[in-house]
Steps between C-alpha positions, in 0.01 A plus 500: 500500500647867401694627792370327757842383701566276727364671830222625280405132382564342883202769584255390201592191617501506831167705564295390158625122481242393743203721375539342173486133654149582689343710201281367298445754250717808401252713591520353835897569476483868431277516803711347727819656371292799590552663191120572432279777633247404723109628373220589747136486369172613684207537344599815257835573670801347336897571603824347394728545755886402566507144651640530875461155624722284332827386472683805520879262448373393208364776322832706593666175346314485201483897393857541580545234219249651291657826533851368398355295206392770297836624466625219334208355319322694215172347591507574862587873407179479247276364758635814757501759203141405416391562877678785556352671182154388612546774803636193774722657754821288484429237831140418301710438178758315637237297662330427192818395346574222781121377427643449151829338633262259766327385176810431390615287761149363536542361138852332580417353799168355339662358232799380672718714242796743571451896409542540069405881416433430157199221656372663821510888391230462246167581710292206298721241635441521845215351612387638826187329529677115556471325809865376669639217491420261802822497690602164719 
């Protein structure tokens, strides 16, 4: 992965390794990494909000990563670019971007594959919506 180095990776690794195992969607990985906002809904009244209550270690983990990344990969720095020019202050775009990298790692942990850019960058190749693989 593009600049990730090795205390970088021991982090991912260290703080996402396990939230992958117990996931069974990706959906439900973003959520635990705690890089998804949280939505309130009453009757009419709807908020996003910044997600508090979560795993702050791995969210540091993963946007520090993130952050990195899309200074050495063009398609990390598209993914930031295209946030930032949609009016996201840069913690919201960098947090999009690691949603992007969890699918990522999602995909290669699903498929039992290591990380190819030219296979896992392309958004229609990474199926979010597959259950995990039953672990022993």
């Amino acid at each position: 992965m593009p600049r990730i180095g090795k205390v970088s990776l021991g982090q991912v690794i260290g703080e996402i390794g396990p939230i992958l195992e117990r996931s069974r969607t990706c959906e439900q990985l973003i959520t635990e990494a705690g890089v998804v906002p949280v939505t309130r809904a009453s009757g009419k009244s709807r908020t996003v909000a910044f997600r508090f209550a979560t795993n702050r270690r791995a969210r540091l983990a993963l946007t520090t990563f993130a952050d990195n990344s899309r200074h050495g990969s063009d398609w990390a720095a598209k993914i930031y670019n295209d946030a930032r020019a949609r009016k996201k202050r840069h913690p919201h775009a960098v947090r999009i971007l690691a949603r992007a990298w969890l699918r990522v790692m999602w995909a290669c942990w699903r498929d039992g594959t290591c990380y190819a850019p030219a296979t896992h960058q392309a958004n229609s190749k990474i199926n979010t919506t597959a259950e995990a693989p039953l672990s022993a």
